[in-house]
C-alpha positions as CSV (number, residue, x, y, z in Angstrom):
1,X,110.3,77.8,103.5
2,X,112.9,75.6,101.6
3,X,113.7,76.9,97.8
4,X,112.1,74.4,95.6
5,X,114.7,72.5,93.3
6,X,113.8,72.2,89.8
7,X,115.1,69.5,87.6
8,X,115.5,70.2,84.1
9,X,115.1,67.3,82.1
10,X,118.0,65.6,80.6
11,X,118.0,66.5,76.9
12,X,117.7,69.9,77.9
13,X,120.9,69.9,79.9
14,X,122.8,67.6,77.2
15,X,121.5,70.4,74.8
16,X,123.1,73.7,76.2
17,X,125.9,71.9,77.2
18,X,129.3,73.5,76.4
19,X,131.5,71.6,74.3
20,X,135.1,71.0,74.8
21,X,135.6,72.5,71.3
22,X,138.2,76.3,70.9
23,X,137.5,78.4,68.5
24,X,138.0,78.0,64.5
25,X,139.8,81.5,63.3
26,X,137.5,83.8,61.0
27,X,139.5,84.5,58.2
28,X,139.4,86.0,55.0
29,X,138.8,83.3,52.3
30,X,140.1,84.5,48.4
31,X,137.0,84.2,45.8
32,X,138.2,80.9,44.2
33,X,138.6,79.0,47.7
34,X,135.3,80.5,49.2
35,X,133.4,79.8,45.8
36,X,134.6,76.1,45.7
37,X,133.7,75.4,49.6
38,X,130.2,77.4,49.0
39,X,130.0,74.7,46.0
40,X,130.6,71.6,48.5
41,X,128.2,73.4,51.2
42,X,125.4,73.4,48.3
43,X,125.8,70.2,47.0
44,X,123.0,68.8,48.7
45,X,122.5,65.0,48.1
46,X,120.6,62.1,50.3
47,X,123.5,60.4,52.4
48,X,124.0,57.4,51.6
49,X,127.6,54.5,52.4
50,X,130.0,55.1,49.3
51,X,132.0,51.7,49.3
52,X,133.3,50.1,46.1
53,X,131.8,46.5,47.6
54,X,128.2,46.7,48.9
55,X,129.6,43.8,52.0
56,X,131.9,45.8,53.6
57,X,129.9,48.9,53.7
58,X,127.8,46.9,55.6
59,X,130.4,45.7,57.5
60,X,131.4,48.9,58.2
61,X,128.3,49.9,59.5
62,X,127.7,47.0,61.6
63,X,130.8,47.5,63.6
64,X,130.6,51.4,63.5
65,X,127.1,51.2,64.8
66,X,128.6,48.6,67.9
67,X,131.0,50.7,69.0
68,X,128.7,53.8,69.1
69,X,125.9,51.8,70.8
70,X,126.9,53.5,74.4
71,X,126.5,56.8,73.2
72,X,123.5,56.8,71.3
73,X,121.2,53.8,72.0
74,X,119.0,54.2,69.4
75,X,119.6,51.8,66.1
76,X,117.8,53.9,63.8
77,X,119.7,57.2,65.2
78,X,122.8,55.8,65.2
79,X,122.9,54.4,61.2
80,X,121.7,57.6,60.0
81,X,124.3,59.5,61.2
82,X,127.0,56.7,60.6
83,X,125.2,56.9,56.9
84,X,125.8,60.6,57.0
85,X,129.3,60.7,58.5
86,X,130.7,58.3,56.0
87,X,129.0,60.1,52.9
88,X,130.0,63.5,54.1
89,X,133.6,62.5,54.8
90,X,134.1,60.3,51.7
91,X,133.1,63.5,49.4
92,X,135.9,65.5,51.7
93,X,138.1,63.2,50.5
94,X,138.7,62.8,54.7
95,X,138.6,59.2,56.4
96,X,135.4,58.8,58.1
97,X,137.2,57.4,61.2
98,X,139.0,60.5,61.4
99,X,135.8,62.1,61.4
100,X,134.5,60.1,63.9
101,X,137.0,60.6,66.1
102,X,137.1,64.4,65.5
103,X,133.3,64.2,66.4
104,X,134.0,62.1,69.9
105,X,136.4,65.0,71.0
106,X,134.1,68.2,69.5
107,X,131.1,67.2,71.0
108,X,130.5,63.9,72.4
109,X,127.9,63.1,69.5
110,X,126.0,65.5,71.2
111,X,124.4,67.5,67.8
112,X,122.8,70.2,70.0
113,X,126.5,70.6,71.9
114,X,127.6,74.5,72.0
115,X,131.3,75.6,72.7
116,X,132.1,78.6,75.0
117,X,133.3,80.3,71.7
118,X,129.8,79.6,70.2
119,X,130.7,77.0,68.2
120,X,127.7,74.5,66.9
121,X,127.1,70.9,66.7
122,X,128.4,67.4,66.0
123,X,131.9,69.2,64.3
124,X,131.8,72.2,66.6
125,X,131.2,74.4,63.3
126,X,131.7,78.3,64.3
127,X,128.2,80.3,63.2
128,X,130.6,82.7,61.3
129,X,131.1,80.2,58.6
130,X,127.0,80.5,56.7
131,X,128.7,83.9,56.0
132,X,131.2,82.9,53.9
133,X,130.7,79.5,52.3
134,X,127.0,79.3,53.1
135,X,123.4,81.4,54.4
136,X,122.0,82.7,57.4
137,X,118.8,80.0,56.9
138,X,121.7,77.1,57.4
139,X,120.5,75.5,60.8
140,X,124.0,74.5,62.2
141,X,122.2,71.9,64.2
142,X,120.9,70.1,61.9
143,X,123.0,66.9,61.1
144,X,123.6,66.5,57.7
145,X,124.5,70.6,57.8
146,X,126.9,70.7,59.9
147,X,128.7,67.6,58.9
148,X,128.7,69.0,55.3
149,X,130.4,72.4,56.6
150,X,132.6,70.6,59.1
151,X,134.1,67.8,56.7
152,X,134.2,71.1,53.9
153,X,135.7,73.0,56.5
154,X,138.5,70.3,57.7
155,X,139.1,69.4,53.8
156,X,140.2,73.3,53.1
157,X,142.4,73.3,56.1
158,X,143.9,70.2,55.0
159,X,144.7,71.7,51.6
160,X,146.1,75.2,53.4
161,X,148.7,72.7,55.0
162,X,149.5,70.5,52.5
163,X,148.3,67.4,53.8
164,X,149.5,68.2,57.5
165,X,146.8,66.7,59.5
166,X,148.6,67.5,62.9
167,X,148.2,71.6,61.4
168,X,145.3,71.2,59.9
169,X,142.9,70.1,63.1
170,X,144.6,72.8,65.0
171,X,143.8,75.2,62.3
172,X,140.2,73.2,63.0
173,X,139.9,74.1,66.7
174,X,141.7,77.6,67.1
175,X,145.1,76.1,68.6
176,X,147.6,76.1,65.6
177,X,150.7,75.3,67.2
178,X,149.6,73.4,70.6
179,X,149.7,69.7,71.0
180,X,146.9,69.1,72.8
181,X,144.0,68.8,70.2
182,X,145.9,67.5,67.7
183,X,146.8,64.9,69.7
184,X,143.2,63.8,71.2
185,X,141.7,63.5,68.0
186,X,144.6,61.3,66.3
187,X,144.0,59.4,69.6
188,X,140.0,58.7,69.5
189,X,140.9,58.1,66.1
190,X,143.7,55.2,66.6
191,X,142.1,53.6,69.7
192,X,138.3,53.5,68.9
193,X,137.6,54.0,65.1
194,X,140.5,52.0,63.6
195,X,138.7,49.8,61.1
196,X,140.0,47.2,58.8
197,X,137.3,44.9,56.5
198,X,137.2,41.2,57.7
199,X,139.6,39.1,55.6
200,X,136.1,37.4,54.3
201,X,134.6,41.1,53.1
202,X,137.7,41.7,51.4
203,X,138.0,38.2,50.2
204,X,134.5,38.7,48.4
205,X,135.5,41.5,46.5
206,X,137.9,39.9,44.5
207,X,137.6,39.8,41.1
């Protein structure tokens, strides 16, 4: 008698998926830096776009949301995390097509995605990090979570390098020092999330 084959339904395979994602270092943070990210991770606030003009938010959105259409079908899906992306990134002080791009090359836009080193989520956030900045009832895969500890996580490795992006995302995934990373992020970044307002947006928002 032939072994039955069982097929697992799709979200449950796109769910324990491993990411591509290495592994963000555990390291001891000094009080002031761990108080201030703990501060970021608590500020809990309803997403929302943070644009000076109200037009090309929307613009920004609208062109966001057509270029992620392929990967998540869903309209409704897709603005709320856009919503969220662009709120969490904006308070990083990070550009949300950065993020965006980091997010293509973690985890696909997968939010259930989990990395051989355990990492979690949309930003591939390591489950060490509720420890330090956070608490053990943070649900890593829940959206708006893990895009607050990612962004606050990317902003303070940012800040440890000065401004050195190229460090600072290989400080994010566990590769300081190797090319590869670095380099795939900047390039989902440059080739799909470039964004510039239409002349007309930016037109309107003259005084």
């Amino acid at each position: 008698m032939k072994p039955r084959l069982v097929l697992l339904p799709l979200c449950l395979l796109l769910a324990h998926a491993p990411a591509w994602a290495g592994a963000q270092k555990e390291e001891a943070l000094s009080a002031n830096v761990a108080s201030a990210m703990s501060r970021s991770i608590s500020d809990v606030n309803a997403p929302r776009l943070v644009f000076d003009n109200p037009r090309e938010g929307q613009a920004w959105l609208a062109e966001m949301s057509a270029r992620l259409q392929k990967r998540i079908p869903d309209p409704w899906v897709r603005e709320r995390l856009l919503t969220a992306i662009q709120y969490e990134a904006t308070r990083a002080g990070l550009d949300p097509q950065l993020v965006l791009g980091l997010i293509q090359v973690e985890s696909g836009f997968n939010k259930y995605a989990i990395s051989g080193a355990g990492a979690r989520g949309l930003m591939q956030v390591m489950p060490f990090w509720p420890r330090h900045i956070g608490t053990p009832q943070h649900n890593l895969f829940d959206l708006s979570t893990n895009l607050r500890y990612g962004c606050t996580i990317l902003r303070h490795y940012l800040d440890i390098e000065r401004g050195n992006l190229y460090r600072a995302l290989g400080r994010y995934n566990g590769s300081l020092g190797q090319p590869e990373y670095p380099n795939m992020v900047m390039g989902a970044w440059k080739k799909k999330w470039t964004w510039t307002p239409p002349a007309a947006v930016r037109t309107a928002a003259l005084p």
